[in-house]
Every structure is written in structure tokens, then in C-alpha cells.
N, C-alpha and C positions, 0 to 999 in steps of 0.2 A: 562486498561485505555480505557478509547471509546472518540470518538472524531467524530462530522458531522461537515460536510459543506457541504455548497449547492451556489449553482450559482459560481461566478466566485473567490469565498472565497480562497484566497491563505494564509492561517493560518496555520502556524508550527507549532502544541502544543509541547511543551518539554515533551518527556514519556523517562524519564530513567531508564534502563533496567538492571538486574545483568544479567553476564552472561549464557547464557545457552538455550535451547530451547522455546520458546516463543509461545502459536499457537495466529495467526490473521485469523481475518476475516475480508474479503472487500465487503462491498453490495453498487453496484454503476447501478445506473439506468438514463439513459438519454434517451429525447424525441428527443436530435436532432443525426443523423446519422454524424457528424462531430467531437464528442465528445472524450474525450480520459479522464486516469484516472493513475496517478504515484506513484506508492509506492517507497518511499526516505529511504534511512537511516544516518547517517554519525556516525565516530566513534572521539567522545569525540568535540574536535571545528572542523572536518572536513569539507570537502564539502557537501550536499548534493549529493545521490546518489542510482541509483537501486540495489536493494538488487539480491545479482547475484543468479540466478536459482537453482546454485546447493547446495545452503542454503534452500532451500525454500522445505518441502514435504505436498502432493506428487508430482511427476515429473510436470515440465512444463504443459507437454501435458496433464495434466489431474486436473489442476487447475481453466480453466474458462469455465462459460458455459454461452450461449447465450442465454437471454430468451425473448421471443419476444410474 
């Protein structure tokens, strides 16, 4: 499933998922140095929430890169 938004687009698309390993990809690009970007998940009607790191490969330290 792909999904953009741009400017200040707080749009949840519903992507439901069978269980199992998933890969994503995030391409986020902003002009202003203030800017942030949240990847959510929640399971079934939960909250919203960050997908905790140790789900996530490869390791933290080696998932963002700055490119300027």
C-alpha cells in the first residue's frame, strides 16, 4: 500500500495487514529545519502509536540518513 501526504495532511489511511513481516519504506523530505515525521501503528481499534524499534530491522542506528 503507498500512501503521500504533504503539507500539514494528517490523513490515516486504513492499510490492514496479515500478520507477519511487512518491509516499509519512508521518504520524507522537508525544507524547514523544524519539521518532524511519525510513523504510527495501533492494533485492531487501538490507539495510535510508534512502532517500537525492536520490531523494526535493521537496528535503529542504522535506519535514517540525512541528506542535505
Amino acid at each position: 500500500a503507498t500512501h503521500a501526504a504533504t503539507g500539514s495532511d494528517a490523513a490515516r489511511p486504513d492499510i490492514r495487514l496479515r500478520p507477519g513481516d511487512h518491509p516499509i519504506r519512508v521518504e520524507y523530505m522537508s525544507s524547514s529545519p523544524l519539521s518532524d515525521i511519525r510513523l504510527l501503528w495501533s492494533h485492531e481499534q487501538g490507539d495510535f502509536q510508534p512502532i517500537p524499534p525492536a520490531l523494526l530491522e535493521p537496528s535503529a542506528k542504522h535506519m535514517f540518513r540525512i541528506v542535505e
